[in-house]
C-alpha positions in Angstrom: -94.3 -19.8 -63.9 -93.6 -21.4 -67.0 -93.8 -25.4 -67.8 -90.0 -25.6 -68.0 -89.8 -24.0 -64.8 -92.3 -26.4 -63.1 -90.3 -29.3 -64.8 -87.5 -28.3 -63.7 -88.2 -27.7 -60.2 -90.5 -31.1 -59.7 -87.4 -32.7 -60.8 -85.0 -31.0 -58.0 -87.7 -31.9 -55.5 -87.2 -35.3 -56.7 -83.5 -35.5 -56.0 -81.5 -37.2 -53.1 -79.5 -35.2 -50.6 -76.3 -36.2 -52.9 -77.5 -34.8 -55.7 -79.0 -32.3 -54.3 -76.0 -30.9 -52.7 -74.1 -31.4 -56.1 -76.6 -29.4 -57.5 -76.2 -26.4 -54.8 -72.7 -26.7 -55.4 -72.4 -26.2 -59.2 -74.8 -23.8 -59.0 -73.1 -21.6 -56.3 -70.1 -22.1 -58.7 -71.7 -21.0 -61.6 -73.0 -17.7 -59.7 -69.3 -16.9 -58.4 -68.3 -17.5 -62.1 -70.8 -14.8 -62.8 -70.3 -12.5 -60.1 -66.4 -12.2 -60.9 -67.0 -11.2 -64.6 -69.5 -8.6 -63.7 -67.2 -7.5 -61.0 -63.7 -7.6 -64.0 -66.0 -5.8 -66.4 -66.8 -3.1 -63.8 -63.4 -2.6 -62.7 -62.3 -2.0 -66.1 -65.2 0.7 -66.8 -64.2 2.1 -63.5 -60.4 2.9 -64.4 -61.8 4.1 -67.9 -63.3 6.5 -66.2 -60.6 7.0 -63.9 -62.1 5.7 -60.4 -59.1 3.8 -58.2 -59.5 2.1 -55.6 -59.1 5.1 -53.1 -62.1 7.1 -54.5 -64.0 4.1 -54.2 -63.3 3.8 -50.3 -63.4 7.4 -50.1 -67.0 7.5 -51.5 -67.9 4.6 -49.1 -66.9 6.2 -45.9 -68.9 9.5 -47.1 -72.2 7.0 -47.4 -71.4 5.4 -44.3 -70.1 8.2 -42.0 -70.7 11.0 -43.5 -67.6 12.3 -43.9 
């Protein structure tokens, strides 16, 4: 683990609960900010390749069931 890593986490271990939980919170922010760009980008590279919705749920219930 690198020194900045180590800083950075003796520093969080130093933290009240308050700040603690603001931390948690902008950081669960900052990984739904992600997760919905990844998940825009892929929608968009799924209808250029012409996926919709429906063989998206069709290729989910053939990994699921089997069907």
């Amino acid at each position: 683990m690198s020194r900045a890593v180590e800083a950075i986490l003796s520093q969080i271990s130093q933290l009240g609960d308050e700040d603690r939980m603001l931390l948690d919170e902008r950081l669960a922010t900052l990984a739904e900010t992600r997760w919905q760009r990844e998940a825009q980008e892929l929608r968009r590279e799924a209808e250029r390749q012409g996926i919709d919705q429906e063989r998206i749920d069709q290729a989910v219930a053939e990994v699921r069931y089997g069907t």
